[in-house]
NURO-964800 format. One record per residue (C-alpha): y, x, z; residue number from 1. Coordinates in steps of 0.001 Angstrom, whole numbers, m for minus. Each point is the difference from the previous one (the first is absolute). Example, Ala and Ser with C-alpha at 12.3 -4.5 7.8 and 13.67 -1.06 7.14 Angstrom:
REM NURO-964800
      yy      xx      zz   i
   m4500   12300    7800   1
    3440    1370    m660   2
***
This chain:
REM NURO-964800
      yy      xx      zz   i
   39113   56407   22780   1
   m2489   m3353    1427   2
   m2780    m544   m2768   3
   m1396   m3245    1731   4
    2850   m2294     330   5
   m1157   m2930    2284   6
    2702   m3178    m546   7
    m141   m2851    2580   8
    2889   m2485    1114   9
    m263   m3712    1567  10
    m989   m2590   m2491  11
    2710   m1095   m2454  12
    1682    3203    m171  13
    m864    1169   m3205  14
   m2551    2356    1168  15
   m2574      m1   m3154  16
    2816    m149   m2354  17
    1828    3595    2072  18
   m3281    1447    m334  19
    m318    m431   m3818  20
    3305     826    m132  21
    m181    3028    1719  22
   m3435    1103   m2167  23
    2234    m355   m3332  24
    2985    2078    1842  25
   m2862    3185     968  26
   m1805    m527   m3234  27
    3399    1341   m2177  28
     189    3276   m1735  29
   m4049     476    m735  30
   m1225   m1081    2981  31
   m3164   m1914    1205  32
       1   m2658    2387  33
   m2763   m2576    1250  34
    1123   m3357    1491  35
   m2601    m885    2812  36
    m372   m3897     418  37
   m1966    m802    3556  38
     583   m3527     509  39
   m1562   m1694   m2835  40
    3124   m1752    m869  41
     m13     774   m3714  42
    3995     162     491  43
     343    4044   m2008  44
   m1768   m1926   m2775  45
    2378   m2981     m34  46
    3267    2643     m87  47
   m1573    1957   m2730  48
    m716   m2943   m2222  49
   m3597    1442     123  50
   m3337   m1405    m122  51
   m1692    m505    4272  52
   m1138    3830    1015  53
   m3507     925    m113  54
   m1484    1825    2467  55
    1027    3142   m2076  56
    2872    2250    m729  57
    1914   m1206   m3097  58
    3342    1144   m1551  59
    2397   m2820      28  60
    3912    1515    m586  61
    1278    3010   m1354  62
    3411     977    1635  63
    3029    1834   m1155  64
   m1012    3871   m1050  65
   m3613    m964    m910  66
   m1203    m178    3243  67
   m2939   m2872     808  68
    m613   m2255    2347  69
   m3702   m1124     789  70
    m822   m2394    2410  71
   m3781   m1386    1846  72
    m485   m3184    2005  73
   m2237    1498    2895  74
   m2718   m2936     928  75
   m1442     639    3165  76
   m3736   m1328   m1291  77
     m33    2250   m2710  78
    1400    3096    2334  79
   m2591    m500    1994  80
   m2676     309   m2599  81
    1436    2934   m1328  82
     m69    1686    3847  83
   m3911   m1556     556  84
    m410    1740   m3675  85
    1483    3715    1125  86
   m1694     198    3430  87
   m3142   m1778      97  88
    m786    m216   m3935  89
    m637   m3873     269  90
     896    m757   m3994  91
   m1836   m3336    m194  92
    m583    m629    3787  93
    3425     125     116  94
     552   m2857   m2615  95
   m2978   m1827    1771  96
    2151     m86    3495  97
    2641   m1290   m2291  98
   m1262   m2765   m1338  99
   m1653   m1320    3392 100
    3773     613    1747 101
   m1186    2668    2121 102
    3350    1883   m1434 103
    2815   m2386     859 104
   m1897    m598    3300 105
     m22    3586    1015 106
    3695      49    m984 107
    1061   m2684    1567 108
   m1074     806    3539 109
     686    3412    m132 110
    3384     159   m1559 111
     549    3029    1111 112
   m2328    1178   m2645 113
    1685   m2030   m2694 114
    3312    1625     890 115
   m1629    3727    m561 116
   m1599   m1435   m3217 117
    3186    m671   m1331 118
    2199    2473    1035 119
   m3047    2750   m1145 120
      83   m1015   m3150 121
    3837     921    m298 122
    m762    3145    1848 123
   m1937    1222   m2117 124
    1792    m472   m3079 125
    3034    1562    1715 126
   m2558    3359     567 127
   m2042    m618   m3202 128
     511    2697   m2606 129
    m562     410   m4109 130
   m2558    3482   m1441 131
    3295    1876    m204 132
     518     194    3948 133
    3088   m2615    m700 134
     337   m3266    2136 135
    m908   m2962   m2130 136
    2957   m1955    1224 137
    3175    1286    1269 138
     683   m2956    2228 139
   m1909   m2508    1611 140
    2246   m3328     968 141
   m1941   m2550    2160 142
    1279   m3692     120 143
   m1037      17    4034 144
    m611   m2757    2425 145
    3073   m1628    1385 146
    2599    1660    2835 147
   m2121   m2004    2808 148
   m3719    1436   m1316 149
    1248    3635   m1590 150
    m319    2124    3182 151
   m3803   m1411    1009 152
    m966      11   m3924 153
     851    3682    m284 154
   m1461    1139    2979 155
   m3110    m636    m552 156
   m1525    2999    1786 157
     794   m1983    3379 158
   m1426   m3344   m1732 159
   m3677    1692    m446 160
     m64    1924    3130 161
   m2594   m2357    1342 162
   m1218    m909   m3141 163
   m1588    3470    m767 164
     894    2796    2278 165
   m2150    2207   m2224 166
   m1520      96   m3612 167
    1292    m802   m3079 168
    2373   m2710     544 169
    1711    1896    3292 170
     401    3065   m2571 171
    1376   m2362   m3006 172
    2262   m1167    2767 173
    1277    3836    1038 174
     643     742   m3793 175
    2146   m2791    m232 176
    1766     554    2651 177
     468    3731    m674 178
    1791   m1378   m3397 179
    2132   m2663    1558 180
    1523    2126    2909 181
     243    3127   m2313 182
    3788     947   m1369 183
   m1000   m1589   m2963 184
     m38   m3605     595 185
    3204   m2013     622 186
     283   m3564     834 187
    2646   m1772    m773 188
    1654   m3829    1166 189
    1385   m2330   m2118 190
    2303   m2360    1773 191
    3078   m2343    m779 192
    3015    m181    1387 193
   m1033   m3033    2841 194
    m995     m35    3210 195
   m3235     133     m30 196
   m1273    2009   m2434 197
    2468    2801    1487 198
   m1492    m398    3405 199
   m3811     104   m1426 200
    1092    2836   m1715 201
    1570    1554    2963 202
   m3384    m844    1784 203
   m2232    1204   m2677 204
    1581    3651     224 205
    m218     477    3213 206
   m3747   m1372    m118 207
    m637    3054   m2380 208
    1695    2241    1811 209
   m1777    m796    3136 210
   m3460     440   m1931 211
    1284    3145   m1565 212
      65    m972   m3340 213
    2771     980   m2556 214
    2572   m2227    m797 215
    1912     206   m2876 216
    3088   m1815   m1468 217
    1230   m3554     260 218
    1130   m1998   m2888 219
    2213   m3039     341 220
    m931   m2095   m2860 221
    1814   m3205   m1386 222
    3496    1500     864 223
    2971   m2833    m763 224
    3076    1320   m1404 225
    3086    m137    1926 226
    2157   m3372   m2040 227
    3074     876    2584 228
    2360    3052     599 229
    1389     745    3517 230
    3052   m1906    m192 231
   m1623   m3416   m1202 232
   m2911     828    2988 233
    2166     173    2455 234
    1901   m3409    m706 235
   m2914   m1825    m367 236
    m716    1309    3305 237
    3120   m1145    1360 238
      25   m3029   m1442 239
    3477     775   m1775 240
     m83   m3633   m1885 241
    3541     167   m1578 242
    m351    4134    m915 243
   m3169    m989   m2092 244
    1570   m3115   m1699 245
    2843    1870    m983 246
   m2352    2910   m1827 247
   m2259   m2682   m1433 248
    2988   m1769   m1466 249
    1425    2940   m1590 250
   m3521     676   m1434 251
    m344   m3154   m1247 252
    3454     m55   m1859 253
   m1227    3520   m1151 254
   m2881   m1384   m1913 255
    1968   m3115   m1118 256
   m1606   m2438    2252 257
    2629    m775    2356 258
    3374    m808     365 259
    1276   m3259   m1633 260
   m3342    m341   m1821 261
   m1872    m610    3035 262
    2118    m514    2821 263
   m1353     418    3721 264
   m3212    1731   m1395 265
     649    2974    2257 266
     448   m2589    2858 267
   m3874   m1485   m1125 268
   m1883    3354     m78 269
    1649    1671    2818 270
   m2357   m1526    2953 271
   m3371     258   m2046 272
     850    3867   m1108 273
     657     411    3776 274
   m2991   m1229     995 275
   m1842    2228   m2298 276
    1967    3366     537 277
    m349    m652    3980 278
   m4082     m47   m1055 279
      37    3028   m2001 280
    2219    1547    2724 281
   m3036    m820    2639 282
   m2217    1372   m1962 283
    1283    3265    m664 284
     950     262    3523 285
   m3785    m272     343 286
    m491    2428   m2636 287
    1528    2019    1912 288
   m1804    m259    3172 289
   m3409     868   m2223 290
    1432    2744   m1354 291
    1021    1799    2991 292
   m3531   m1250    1792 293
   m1587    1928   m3428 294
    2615    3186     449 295
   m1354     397    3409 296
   m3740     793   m1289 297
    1361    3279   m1004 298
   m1805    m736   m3584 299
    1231     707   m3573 300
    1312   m3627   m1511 301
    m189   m1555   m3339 302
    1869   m3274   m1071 303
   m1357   m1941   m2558 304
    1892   m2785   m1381 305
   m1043   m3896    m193 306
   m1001    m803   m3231 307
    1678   m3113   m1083 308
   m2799   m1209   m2755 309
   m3064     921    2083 310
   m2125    3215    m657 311
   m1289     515   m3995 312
    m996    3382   m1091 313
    3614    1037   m1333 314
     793    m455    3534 315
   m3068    2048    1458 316
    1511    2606   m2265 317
    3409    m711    1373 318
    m963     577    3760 319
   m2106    2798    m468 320
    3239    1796   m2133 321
    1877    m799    3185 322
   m2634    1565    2334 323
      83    2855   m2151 324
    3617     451     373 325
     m23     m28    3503 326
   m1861    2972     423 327
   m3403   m1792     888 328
   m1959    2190   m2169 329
    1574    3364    1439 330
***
């Protein structure tokens, strides 16, 4: 079973709220989960109803079983500092650089060097262990870059090559690596059923696959339900105008709004209901399309549905019950 599970997906997907999601689902029945945040969005704050993330690990959920969910906003400043602490033992020279900019400078035209900051401080959570010998979290879950940055982000051993070809950034680079193309790391795409975030997603795989690193599952988020059955799909389809006045008439006389009470009220509603069942049939047709583009990765799927009232906690909860169900955590 993965223990760093890296989520990415185009923008507007859903891809921070999967992620947290998908930390709650691992976290059930005892277990220990840390929610890596490398954007400095804030956004796993604003789903847990939580305070802005230090620069620190700090429990913010407990999920079903027990199990707890801790999550750290990775800043690429203070990463730094940390890494100038560890190899060269510059405690207040390091501060000093700080102050005077020297950091964001150096990480801003070497972002190759930012990228290995980040993804080494998940790294080494994901390898980090307690006195007892026992990992200190089970599961590591990384809200990545987006679909079009993921595969340069993670491959950051390519990104320093001719930064450092030796010394102790090429060998932070190499232990990185060694993490994120082991069998333990899975990356995973969260998409919706349109266009184009099925094609980045498409793209995206085979981007990782091409760089060798190991791609997990895909989850189509924001899933619509169905409103029509076959029969009712295929006359909108058709355009079967007096089949679909007939059935809305007898509906409406069902429910005590038709006949003599409000004659030709069928007639009225018939056109504008077409209009709107011929949309939803477009749109699953395109459902369909993304679906079978998805199929063809060859990748275990999950369906989340679209949450009508927006995502609040209970819903968090809701998803990550779903996940669970689906066998993500197997």
């Amino acid at each position: 079973m993965s223990r760093l599970h890296v989520v990415s997906g185009k923008g507007g997907t859903g891809k921070t709220t999967v992620a947290a999601a998908l930390a709650l689902a691992l976290a059930a029945e005892g277990k220990r989960t840390l929610l890596v945040e490398v954007e400095g969005r804030q956004g796993i704050a604003q789903l847990f109803e939580t305070e802005a993330l230090p620069y620190e690990e700090r429990k913010i959920a407990v999920a079903p079983g027990g199990g707890e969910v801790f999550a750290l906003a990775i800043d690429a400043e203070r990463a730094l500092l940390d890494y100038l602490h560890m190899f060269y033992k510059l405690g207040s020279a390091g501060r000093a650089l700080r102050k005077i900019g020297a950091i964001d400078f150096a990480t801003t035209i070497a972002p190759g060097l930012r990228d290995v900051l980040l993804t080494g401080k998940a790294c080494e959570a994901v390898r980090r262990k307690d006195r007892t010998g026992r990992f200190a979290y089970d599961h590591v879950i990384m809200d990545a870059p987006p679909t079009g940055r993921i595969t340069r982000f993670l491959n950051v051993n390519d990104e320093v090559a001719g930064l450092a070809r030796i010394g102790p950034i090429h060998n932070q680079a190499q232990a990185v690596m060694r993490v994120l193309k082991s069998p333990e790391t899975a990356v995973h795409f969260v998409t919706l059923l349109e266009e184009m975030p099925v094609q980045e997603t498409r793209d995206g795989v085979a981007e990782l696959r091409a760089a060798g690193l190991p791609v997990g599952g895909v989850v189509i988020n924001m899933v619509r339900p169905e409103i029509l059955d076959a029969a009712a799909v295929e006359a909108a389809a058709n355009g079967r105008r007096a089949a679909v006045a007939q059935a809305l008439s007898h509906a409406l006389e069902r429910t005590g709004f038709g006949g003599a009470r409000n004659p030709g009220l069928a007639e009225q509603l018939v056109d504008p209901l077409l209009t709107e069942a011929r949309e939803h049939t477009e749109r699953l047709a395109l459902e369909g399309r993304g679906r079978a583009g998805i199929a063809e990765l060859g990748l275990p799927t999950y369906e989340l549905e679209l949450l009508g009232d927006g995502v609040d906690l209970a819903g968090l909860y809701r998803m990550a019950r779903e996940l669970r169900k689906q066998g993500v955590a197997r």
